[in-house]
C-alpha positions, 0 to 999 in steps of 0.5 A: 459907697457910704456917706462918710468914705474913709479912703479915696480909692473907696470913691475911685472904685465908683468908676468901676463898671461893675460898682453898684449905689444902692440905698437905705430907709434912712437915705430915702427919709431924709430926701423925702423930708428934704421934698417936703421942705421945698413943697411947703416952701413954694405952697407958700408962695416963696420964691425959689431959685431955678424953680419959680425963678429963672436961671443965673442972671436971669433970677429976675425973671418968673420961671416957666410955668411947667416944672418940665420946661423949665428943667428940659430949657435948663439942660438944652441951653447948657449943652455947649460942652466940646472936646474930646469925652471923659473916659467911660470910668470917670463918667460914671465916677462922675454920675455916682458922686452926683447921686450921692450928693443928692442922697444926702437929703439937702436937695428937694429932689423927688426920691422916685425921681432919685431911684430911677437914676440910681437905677439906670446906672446900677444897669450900667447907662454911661453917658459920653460927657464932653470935658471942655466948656465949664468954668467950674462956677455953678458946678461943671454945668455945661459936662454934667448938662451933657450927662443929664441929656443923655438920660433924657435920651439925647446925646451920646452913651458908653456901651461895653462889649461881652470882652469890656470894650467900649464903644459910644452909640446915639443914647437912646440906642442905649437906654432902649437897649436896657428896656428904659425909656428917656427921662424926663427931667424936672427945674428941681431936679435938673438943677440939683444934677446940673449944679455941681463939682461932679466932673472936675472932682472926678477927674481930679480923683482919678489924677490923684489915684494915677499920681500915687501910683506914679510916686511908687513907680518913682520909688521902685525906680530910685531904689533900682538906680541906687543899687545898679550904680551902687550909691551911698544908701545911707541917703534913705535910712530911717534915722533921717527921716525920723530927724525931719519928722515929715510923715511923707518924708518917712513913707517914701523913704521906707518905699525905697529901701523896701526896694533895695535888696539886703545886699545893696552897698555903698560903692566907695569908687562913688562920691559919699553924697549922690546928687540930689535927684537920688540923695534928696528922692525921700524929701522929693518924693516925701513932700508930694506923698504929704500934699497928696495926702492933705488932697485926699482929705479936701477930696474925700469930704466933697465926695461925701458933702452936697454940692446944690443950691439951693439947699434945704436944711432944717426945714429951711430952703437956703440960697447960696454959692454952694457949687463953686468948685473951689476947694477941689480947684486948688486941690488939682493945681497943687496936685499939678505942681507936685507932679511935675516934681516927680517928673522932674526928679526922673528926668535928672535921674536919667540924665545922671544914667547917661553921663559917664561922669555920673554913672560909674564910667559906663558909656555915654548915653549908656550905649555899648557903640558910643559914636557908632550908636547913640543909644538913648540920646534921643529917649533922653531928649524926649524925656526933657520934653515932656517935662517942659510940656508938663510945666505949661499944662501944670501952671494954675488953672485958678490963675487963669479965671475970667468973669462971665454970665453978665457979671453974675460968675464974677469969681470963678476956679475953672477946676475942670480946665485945669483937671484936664491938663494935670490929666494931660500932664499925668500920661506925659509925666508916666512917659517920663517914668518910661523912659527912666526905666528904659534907662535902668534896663540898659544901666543893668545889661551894661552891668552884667545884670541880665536874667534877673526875676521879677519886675526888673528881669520883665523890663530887661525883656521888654527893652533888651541891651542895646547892641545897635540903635534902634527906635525906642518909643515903644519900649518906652511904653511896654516898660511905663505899663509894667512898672503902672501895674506894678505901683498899682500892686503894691497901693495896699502895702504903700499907702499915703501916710497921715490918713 
């Protein structure tokens, strides 16, 4: 990745196992300038935080004699990370954005130093980090002391398989297995991985990347329903959109039609005006697609910045707050509230396919056996569910902070608790989508649409009419996969707009 990404799916490509960091003489010059600052600065006899002094509240006191100490003591006492890991992917997003903090040349950190975890990930080490136990404060300490352990060779690491598949084994199996040996890490050094927002922003990089997928699968899905009940298209025309003036507005509305075929009409036997989880899905969608995209710019300058203290420019070594994960904070809970927009707008769109009223006269419940069979009253039911669920995981996280480390952390954003719920709230929010999909398979077979090609002939196969009941959990969750790879075709030709 370069410093200056101009896209976030450029930095979302770091989680892959196969990306690579490499370097340039200019990189390594600016973080040997940076060392040299820092060296010339304790030669000095000036004080330094972490390094000569100790950590949080504990500034008051001198520091350990030995750098080692000092660095091993930083990273022991902060392992109290619980809870379920990380994904290998985003454990690795989460390493590559802590090394390029540090490449940036503001963090005193020794280049050799640099190299050789640069190194270790170029070949693929992974570490297991734990997601709860951070309030996002000071960086993610608690997540990333956890990373840092595994390279010292304690812990747990990742290892992949000759097929991809991953498994968790003891760290230093893992290190051994590359021919490495454990790190060693020093207080600067230390500090400077520890000292970050590398966690919460990874996971909010990979939300946001599973939230623009699920805003296509929304749009595919509103321009199916439309067709198969034969609503007024006039909703999304263009003129619309261009009145408003909204750039998301203008995208979403283009994704639907593109997923109408030319022949879509207005059936007259329909109302002029739809409700509005099909007439208003442009404005809905519309205004996720724009707070996506002003979240892409936050997220893309903290991908490319440093987040370190202290740090060293212009020859000085400046102490500060510039770990606090914040910016990215704020971002994740917008990102939760906008999500549960999409899920909300698919859960009445369902509920619109269920109700004779609503559906053309077709059965309710869309089954062909009504009484005899319930068809998807029970998909339907789950559906509601998980919206409820999703509007508890989605409440602000930054709502929620609480001072501590004697009253040092006395403001704090909690970013990465509340990561992991949107994160939590994205998979419930894709059953959702699931769902509806389901939904629209049995919308067409009641509408003589059987056969087709492409994406929908593909759900029509995996969720077939219904002509007796039968359990639905698993149809839910083929046709929510199809439709996931299916937005995640289409990411090159539906981009956010306003970047």
């Amino acid at each position: 990745m370069t410093l200056a990404p101009t896209r976030l799916s450029d930095v979302a490509g770091l989680a892959s196992p196969d990306a690579r960091l490499d370097w340039t003489e200019d990189d390594l010059g600016r973080m040997r300038d940076s060392a040299a600052t820092m060296a010339e600065h304790l030669a000095a006899g000036a004080d330094v935080y972490g390094v000569t002094r100790g950590f949080g509240p504990l500034v008051a006191f001198p520091a350990a004699e030995s750098s080692g100490e000092q660095g091993a003591g930083l990273i022991a006492h902060l392992g109290s990370a619980q809870g379920e890991p990380l994904s290998p992917e985003v454990s690795r997003l989460v390493v590559a954005l802590r090394l390029t903090s540090m490449r940036r040349g503001y963090s005193a950190v020794s280049v050799e130093f640099w190299q050789r975890l640069v190194e270790l990930w170029n070949q693929g080490f992974t570490p297991v980090i734990p997601r709860e136990g951070t309030v996002s404060a000071s960086g993610d300490l608690q997540p990333l002391a956890s990373a840092a352990l595994a390279f010292a060779g304690e812990g747990e690491a990742w290892v992949r398989d000759d097929v991809g598949a991953w498994s968790r084994v003891p760290a230093a199996k893992a290190l051994a297995q590359l021919g490495a040996v454990p790190v060693e890490w020093g207080a600067r050094e230390a500090l400077s991985f520890v000292n970050g927002s590398g966690v919460g922003l990874a996971a909010t990089i990979d939300n946001h990347t599973r939230i623009t997928d699920l805003v296509r699968a929304s749009a595919l899905l509103t321009a199916r329903a439309a067709e198969l009940l034969g609503a007024n298209p006039q909703a999304y025309a263009a003129g619309i959109s261009e009145a408003r003036g909204q750039s998301g507005q203008t995208a979403a509305a283009e994704w639907i039609r593109s997923g109408l075929p030319a022949s879509a009409q207005w059936n007259r036997e329909r109302p002029l005006q739809e409700p509005y989880s099909l007439r208003c899905a442009p404005q809905i969608l519309g205004a996720v697609l724009d707070q996506l995209s002003s979240a892409e710019r936050i997220l893309l300058r903290e991908a490319a910045g440093t987040t370190d203290n202290p740090v060293s420019h212009g020859g000085e070594v400046l102490h500060g707050g510039n770990f606090h994960a914040m910016p990215v904070g704020l971002c994740s809970d917008q990102l939760g509230l906008a999500l549960q927009q999409v899920a909300f707008m698919a859960d009445r769109q369902l509920s619109l396919l269920c109700s004779p009223e609503t559906n053309g006269g077709l059965p309710p419940m869309l089954t062909p056996r009504p009484g005899a069979g319930s068809g998807l009253a029970g998909v339907q039911v789950s559906a509601t569910s998980f919206v409820s669920r999703i509007r508890q995981l989605v409440t602000p996280a930054s709502l929620t902070a609480l001072p501590c480390n004697n009253g040092n952390q006395d403001h704090v954003p909690m970013t990465l608790n509340g990561a992991n719920s949107v994160a939590q709230a994205v998979e419930l929010a894709w059953l959702v989508i699931g769902s509806l999909g389901v939904g629209v398979a049995q919308l067409a077979a009641l509408s003589g649409r059987t056969g087709e090609d492409g994406v929908w002939g593909r759900i029509g196969e995996l969720s077939p009419p219904l002509d007796r009941d039968r359990p639905l959990a698993e149809e839910v969750r083929a046709v929510r996969d199809v439709l996931a790879a299916e937005a995640g075709a289409r990411a090159a030709e539906w981009t956010i707009p306003g970047l």
